[in-house]
C-alpha positions as CSV (number, residue, x, y, z in Angstrom):
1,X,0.0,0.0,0.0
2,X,1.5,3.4,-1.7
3,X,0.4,6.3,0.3
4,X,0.1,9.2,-1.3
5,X,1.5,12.8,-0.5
6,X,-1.4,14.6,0.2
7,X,-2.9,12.1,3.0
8,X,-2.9,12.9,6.5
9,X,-0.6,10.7,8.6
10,X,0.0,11.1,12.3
11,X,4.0,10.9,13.4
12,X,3.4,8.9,15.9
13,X,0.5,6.4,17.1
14,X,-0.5,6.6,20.4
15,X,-1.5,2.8,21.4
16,X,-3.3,2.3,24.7
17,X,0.2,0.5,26.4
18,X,1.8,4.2,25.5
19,X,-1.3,6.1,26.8
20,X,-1.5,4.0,30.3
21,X,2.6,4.7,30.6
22,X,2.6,8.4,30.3
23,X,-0.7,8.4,32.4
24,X,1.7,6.4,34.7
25,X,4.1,9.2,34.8
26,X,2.0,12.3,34.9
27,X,-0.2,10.6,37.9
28,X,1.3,7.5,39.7
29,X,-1.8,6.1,41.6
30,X,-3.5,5.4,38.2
31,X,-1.9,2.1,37.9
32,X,-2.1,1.7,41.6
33,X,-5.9,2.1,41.4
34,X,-6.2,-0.1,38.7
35,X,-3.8,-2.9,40.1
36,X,-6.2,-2.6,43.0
37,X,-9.3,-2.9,41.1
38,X,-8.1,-6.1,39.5
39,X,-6.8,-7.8,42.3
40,X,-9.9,-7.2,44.2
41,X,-11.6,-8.6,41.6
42,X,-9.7,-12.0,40.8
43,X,-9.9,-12.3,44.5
44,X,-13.7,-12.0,44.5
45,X,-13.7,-14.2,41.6
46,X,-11.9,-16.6,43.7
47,X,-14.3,-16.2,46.4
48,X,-16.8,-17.1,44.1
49,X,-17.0,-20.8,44.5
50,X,-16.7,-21.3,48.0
51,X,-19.5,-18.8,48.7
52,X,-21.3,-21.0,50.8
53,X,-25.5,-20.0,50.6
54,X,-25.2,-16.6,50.0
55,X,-27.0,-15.3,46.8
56,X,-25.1,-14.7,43.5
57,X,-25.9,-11.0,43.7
58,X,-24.9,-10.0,47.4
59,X,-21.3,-11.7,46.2
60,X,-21.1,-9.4,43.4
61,X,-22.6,-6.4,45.2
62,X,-19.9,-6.8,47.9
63,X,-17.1,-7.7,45.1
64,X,-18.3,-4.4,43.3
65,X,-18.3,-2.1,46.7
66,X,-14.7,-3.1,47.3
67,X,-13.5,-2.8,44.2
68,X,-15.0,0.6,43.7
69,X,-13.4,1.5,47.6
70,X,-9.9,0.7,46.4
71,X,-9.9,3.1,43.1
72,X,-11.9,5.7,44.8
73,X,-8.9,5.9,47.7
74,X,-6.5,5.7,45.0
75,X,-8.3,8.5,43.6
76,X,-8.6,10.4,47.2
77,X,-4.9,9.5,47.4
78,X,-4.0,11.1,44.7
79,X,-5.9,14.0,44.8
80,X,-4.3,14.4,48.7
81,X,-0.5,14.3,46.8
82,X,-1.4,16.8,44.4
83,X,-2.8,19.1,46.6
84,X,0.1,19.0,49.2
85,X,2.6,19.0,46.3
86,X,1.1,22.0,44.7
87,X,-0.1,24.0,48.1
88,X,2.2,23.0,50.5
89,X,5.8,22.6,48.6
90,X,5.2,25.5,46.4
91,X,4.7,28.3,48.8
92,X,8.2,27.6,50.5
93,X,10.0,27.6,47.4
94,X,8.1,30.8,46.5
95,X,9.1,32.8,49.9
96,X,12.7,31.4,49.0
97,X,12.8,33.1,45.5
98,X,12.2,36.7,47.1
């Protein structure tokens, strides 16, 4: 395949590996919320036969809460960083400037 001059082509392509690395960079407790989503689910999948009686949906329900707690702190986690870094380190190199 001949492509020709006048067609659009980007100089690099993003793939969704390269996206999740510089994600990793610019914010660190992406992946962390993300390892920690899939762990808790492969552990609830786990879980999963050896549920004893309870219902199908009260495992998920409790699979799905936990889950969602360990990428909301990631997320709470990360918001905390950012604000110290930005608020707290900031104005001390500021007053050292002047």
């Amino acid at each position: 395949m001949s492509k020709s001059k006048s067609q659009w082509a980007p100089e690099h392509e993003d793939t969704a590996y390269t996206k999740l690395l510089q994600k990793a960079r610019e914010s660190p407790f992406v992946p962390v919320g993300l390892g920690s989503f899939v762990t808790v689910v492969a552990y609830g999948l786990y879980l999963l036969k050896g549920r004893g009686k309870m219902k199908m949906s009260l495992h998920l329900i409790h699979t799905r809460m936990a889950a969602q707690a360990c990428v909301v702190g990631a997320i709470t986690l990360g918001t905390t960083y950012t604000m110290y870094k930005d608020y707290m380190l900031k104005p001390s190199t500021d007053r050292a400037q002047k």
